[in-house]
N, C-alpha and C positions, 0 to 999 in steps of 0.2 A: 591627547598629549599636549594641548596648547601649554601647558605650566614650562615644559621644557622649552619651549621655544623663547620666552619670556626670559629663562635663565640664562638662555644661549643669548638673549638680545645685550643684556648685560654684561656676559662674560668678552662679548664682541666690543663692547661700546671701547670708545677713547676715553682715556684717564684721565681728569683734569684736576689743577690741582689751583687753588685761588685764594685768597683771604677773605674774611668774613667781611661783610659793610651792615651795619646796620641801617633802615630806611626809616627815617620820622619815630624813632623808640624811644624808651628810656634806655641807659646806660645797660650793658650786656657784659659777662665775661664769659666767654667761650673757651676750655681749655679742652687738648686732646692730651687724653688718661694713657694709651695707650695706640701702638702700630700691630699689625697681626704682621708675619713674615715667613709664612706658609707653613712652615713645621707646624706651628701653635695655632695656625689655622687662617683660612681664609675665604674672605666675603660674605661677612656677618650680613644676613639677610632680614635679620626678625630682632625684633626689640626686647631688651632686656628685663627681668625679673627681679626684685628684692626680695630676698627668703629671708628667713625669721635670723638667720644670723648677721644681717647685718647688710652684706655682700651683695655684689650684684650676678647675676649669673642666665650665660646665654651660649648662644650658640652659633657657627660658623657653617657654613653651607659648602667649604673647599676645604683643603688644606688639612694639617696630621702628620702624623710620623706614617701613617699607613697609605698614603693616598696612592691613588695605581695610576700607570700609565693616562689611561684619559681623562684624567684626572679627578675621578670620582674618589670622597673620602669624608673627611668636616670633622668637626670637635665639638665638645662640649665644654666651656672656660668660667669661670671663675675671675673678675676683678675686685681685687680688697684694696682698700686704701690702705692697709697693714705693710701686705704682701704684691701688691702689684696685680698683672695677667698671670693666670695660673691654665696650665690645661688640663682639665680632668677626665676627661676619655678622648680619644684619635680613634676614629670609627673606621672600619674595614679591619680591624685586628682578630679576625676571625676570617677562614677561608671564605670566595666569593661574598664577602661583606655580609656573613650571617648575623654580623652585629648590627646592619644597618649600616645606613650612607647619604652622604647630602640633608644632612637636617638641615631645613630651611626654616620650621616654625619657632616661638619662643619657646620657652618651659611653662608649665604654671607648678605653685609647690602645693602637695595635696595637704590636705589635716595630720598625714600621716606623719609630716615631715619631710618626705620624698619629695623631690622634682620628677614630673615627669612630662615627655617631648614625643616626638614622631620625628621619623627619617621618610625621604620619599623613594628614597629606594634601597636596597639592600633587603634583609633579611633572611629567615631560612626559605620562605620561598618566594624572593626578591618584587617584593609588592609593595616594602617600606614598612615600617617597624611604630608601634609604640613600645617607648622605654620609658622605664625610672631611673634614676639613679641620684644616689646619697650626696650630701654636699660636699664630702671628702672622694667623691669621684667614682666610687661602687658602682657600673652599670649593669642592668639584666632587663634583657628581650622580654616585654610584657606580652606581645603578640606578635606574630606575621601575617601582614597582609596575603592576597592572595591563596590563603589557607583552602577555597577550596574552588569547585569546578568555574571556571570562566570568571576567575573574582568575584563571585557573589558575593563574598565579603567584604569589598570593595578593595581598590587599590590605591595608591599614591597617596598618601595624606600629604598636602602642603600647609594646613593649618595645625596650630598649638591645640590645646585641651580647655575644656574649662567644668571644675569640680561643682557638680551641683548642691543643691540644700539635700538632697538625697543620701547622698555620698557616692554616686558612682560619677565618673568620669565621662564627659561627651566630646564628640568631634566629629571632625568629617574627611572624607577621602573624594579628591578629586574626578578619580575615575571609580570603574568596576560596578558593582551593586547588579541587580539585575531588573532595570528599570523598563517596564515591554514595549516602549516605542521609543528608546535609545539607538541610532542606528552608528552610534559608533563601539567599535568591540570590544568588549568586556567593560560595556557599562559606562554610567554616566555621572557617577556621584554616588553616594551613601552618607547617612547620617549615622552614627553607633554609638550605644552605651556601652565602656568598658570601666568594671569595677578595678580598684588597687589593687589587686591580686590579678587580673588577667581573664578574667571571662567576658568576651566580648558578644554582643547583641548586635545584629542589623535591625533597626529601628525606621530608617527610610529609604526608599531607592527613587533618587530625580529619575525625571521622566518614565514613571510612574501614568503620567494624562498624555494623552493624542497632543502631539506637537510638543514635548516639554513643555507643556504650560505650566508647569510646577515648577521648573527649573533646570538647570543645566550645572552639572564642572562647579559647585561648592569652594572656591580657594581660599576661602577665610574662616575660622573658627565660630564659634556659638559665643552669646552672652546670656546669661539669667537673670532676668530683671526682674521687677521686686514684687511682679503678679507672680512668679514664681516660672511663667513661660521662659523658653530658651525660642532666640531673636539669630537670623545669620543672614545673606546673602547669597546666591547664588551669579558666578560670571556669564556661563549663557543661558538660554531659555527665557520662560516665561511668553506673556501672549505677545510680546513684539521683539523678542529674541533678544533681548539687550540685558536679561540677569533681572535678578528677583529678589524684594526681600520679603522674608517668610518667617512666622513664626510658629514655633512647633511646641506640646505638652512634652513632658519629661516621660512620658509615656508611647508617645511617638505620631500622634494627630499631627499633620501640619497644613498649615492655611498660606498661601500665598497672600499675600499684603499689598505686594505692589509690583508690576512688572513695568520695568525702563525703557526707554523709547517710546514713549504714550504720547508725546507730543513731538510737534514734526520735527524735523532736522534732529530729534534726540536732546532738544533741548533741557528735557528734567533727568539727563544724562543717560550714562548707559558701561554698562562691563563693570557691574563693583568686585574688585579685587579686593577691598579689605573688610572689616567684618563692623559691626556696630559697640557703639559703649551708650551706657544710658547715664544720662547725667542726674543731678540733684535734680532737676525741676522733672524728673519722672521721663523728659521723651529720649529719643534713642536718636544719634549720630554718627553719621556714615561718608562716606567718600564713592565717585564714581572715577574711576580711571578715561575712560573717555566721555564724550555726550558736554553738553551744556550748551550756553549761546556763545562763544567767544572762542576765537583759536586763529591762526596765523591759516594763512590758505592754506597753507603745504600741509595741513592734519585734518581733511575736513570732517574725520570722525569728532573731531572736539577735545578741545584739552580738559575736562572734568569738574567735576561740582562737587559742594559739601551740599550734604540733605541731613535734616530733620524728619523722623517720621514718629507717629504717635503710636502704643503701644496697638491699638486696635487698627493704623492704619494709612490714615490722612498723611501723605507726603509733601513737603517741600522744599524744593530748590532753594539753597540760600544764595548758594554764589558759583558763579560759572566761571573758571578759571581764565587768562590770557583779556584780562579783562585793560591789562593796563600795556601800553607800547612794547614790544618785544618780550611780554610774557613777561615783563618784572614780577608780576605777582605768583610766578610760579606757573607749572601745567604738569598734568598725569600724576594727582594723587596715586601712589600703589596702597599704602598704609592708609591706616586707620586713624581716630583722634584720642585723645587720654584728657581727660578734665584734670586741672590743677585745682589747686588749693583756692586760689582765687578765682572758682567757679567760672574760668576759661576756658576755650579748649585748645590744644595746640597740634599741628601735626606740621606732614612735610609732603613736598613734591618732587617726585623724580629728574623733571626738569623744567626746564623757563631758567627765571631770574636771571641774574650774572653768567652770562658761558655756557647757559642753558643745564648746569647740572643741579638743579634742586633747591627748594627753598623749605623753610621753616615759616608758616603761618599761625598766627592768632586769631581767632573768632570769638564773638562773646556769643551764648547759646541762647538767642533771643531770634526772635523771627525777622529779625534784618539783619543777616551777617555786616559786623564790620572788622575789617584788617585794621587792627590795632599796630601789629607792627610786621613788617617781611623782610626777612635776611636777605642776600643776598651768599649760596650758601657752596663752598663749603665754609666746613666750621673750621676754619685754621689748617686743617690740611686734611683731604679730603674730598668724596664727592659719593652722589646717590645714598641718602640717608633712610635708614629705618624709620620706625613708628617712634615715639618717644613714650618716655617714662619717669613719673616723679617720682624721685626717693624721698624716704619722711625726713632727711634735711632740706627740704625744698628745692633740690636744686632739678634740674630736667636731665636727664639723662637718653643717649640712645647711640647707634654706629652707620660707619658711611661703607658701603658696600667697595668700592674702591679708596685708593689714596694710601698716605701712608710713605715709609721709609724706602717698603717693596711693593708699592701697588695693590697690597692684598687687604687693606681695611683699615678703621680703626672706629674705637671708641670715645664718645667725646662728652662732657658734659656744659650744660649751660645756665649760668646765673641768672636768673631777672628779679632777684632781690624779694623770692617770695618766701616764705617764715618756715619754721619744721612744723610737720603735726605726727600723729599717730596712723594709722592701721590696723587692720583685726583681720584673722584668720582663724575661721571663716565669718564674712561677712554677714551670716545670718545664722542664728539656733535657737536652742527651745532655752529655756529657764533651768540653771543646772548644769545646763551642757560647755564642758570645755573651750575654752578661747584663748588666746595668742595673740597681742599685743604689741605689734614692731614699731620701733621708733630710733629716735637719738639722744645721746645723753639721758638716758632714762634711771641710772642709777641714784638712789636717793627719793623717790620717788616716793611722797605722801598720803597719796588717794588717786583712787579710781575710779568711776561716776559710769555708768550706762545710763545717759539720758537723766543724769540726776540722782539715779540710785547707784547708792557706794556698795560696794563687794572687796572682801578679799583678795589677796593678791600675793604673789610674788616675786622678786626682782630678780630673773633668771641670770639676765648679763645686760651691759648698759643697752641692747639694742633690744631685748622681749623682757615683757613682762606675761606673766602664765595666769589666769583665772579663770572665775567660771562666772555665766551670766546670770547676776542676780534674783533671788524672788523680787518682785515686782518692778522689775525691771519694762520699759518700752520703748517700741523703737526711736531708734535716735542717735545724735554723736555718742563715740567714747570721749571721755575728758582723762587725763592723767596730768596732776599736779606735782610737777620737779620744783627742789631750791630754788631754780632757775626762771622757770618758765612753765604753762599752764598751757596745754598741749591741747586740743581737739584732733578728733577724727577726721576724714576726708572724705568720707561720707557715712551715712547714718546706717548703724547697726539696728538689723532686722532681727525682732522677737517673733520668733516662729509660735503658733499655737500649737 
């Protein structure tokens, strides 16, 4: 149950609240979109979503119109630049929170059009839920954890979903699973495929090998990279007990890659908390919560590292957190990275910088990380921020788990003057096969290009456009040409055989 303790470090911590300073950047505008104030929810944990309508939409880990005495509950919300914060489910509105409770992970939106999330705890038999639900706020229980003897179906999901080229849905659960030399109760981790409609598969159980050398406690979601493998992390296990990354077939083979702590004092880090992204140049990037060479005495597990690993393996260390006097550079990535348009990567840390509550860094995704530029953070009011996320207006978006009017959160977005492109859902298919198109300003819209070849189209509303993937179409950018402006993709749509 280490995930709870992690919540409760949070829930525990002091509030701080500071203004932004930018260090050696270019010009920044930080604005807060939004305060949570407990009704509507509180202490956005996980980084937000853009669904095909435009909107951004995420989720709150506290807070509701239903929250119970110790204060379990959380929402699902809705921010439109239209309409403001909206809430669209307050979870526990069903006896003993048979709806679910405490959603900590993001949403992803499936093909289907749905969003769908995970709660870590609640459901009908209180093991933590995956849900869909519709963008005008429709919620339905897709499963309950703990469905059957000792959680072999695992329990606690802390991580979001991610939709394969298959079409079923994957993820992972903290605990449960029935792994045979797991010695803590009801299991150690599961990986499961659960299809749009609700049937779920157990696919792996950590510790599974003599000592978890496989791995431990999964707290991060999957990615699918363009061999068509699904990539994740593990927090403990592996052969020197510091968490593992591994890559597994959609079928359910999984190889341990790399186990942390392999050098001494924990140098190529250790405990990854958040999960991997793979960037344009094919390799995969990742964050370790503790481990690396740099950190202030008083933490000598280590303030954390960004790593690079390659799809079959080869890891390295780029940068080791507290590298600079008093941690300006930030320490204890918990998130993950998100590539921008300009082929950067950006994320954040829990703390260091200014007052110790969190920074926002930039890395270019080359084999010698350099900080481009380090907030000093919070973002205007605020503090302990999520992952980040670009919307196809280019601007960065994400929320700070405290801060705010009531202490309970907020959302904020931040300018570094990068351009809008496009998006596609889903980012990979056969020729023929349906596609979805999100962007800005898209109304008016002249031509559509897969990699050069033009397809029909249609201009659903100024934020999607609706097509299908061309005959001889290959892989490569979308391009969509407005009155305006001449759009590329964010990264290269995959033609499936």
């Amino acid at each position: 149950m280490a995930r709870k303790a992690t919540i409760g470090k949070r829930v525990s911590a002091a509030i701080a609240i500071c203004a932004l300073a930018a260090l050696g950047s270019p010009a920044q505008t930080c604005t807060t979109l939004a305060s949570f104030h407990h009704a509507n929810g509180a202490n956005p944990a996980a980084t937000l979503v853009q669904a095909t309508s435009g909107d951004l939409f995420g989720t709150t880990a506290g807070g509701g119109t239903n929250v119970l005495p110790n204060g379990t509950g959380g929402t699902v919300f809705k921010i439109s630049p239209r309409v403001g914060i909206s809430t669209l489910h307050s979870f526990c509105a069903l006896a003993n929170c048979a709806d679910g409770a405490l959603p900590a992970a993001p949403l992803v939106q499936a093909t289907n059009g749905d969003l769908y999330g995970t709660t870590y705890e609640g459901g009908p038999t209180a093991g933590g839920t995956v849900f869909k639900i519709t963008q005008s706020g429709t919620l339905t229980t897709v499963y309950g954890f703990c469905s059957l003897a000792n959680c072999a179906d695992g329990e606690e999901p802390v991580a979001g979903l991610v939709q394969a080229t298959n079409g079923g849905l994957y993820g992972t659960t903290a605990n449960g699973g029935a792994g045979v030399d797991c010695v803590v109760p009801y299991g150690c981790g599961t990986i499961f495929k659960i299809t749009p409609s609700g049937a779920l598969t157990t696919i792996y159980n950590f510790c599974s090998l003599a000592d978890c050398a496989d791995g431990q406690s999964p707290w991060a979601g999957l990615v699918q990279a363009t061999n068509g493998d699904l990539y994740g992390t593990t927090y403990e296990g592996g052969a020197h007990g510091g968490g593992t990354v591994f890559r597994m077939t959609p079928s359910g083979t999984l190889t341990t890659l790399y186990s942390f702590c392999a050098l001494a004092n924990c140098a190529d880090g250790a405990n990854p908390e958040a999960g991997l992204v793979q960037a344009t140049n094919g390799k995969l990037y990742g964050t370790t919560y503790y481990g690396g060479a740099n950190c202030q005495a008083n933490v000598p597990a280590g303030c954390g590292t960004v790593f690079e690993i390659i799809p079959s393996g080869t890891l390295t260390t780029l940068y080791s957190f507290c590298a600079l006097a008093n941690c300006a550079d930030g320490a204890n990535p918990e998130a993950g990275l998100a590539q921008a348009n300009n082929g950067d990567l950006y994320g954040t840390t829990q703390a260091g910088a200014a007052n110790g509550s969190g920074a926002i860094f930039q890395i270019t995704p080359s084999d010698t990380l350099t900080t481009v530029s380090s907030f000093s953070f919070e973002c205007g009011d605020g503090s302990t921020p999520s992952a980040l996320v670009q919307a196809t207006n280019g601007g960065l978006y994400g929320t700070m788990y405290y801060g705010g009017a009531d202490g309970a959160g907020t959302i904020f977005s931040l300018s570094l003057g990068l351009g809008p492109f496009v998006e596609s859902l889903p980012t990979a298919g056969k020729v023929g096969s349906p596609a979805k198109i999100l962007g800005t300003n898209l109304t008016g819209a002249t031509s559509v290009t897969f990699n050069g070849t033009a397809t029909v189209f249609n201009v659903a509303s100024p934020t999607l456009i609706t097509t299908t993937v061309p005959t001889g179409a290959t892989s490569g950018k979308i391009q969509v040409v407005t009155p305006s402006v001449t759009l590329s993709s964010d990264m290269p749509f995959r033609v499936l055989p």
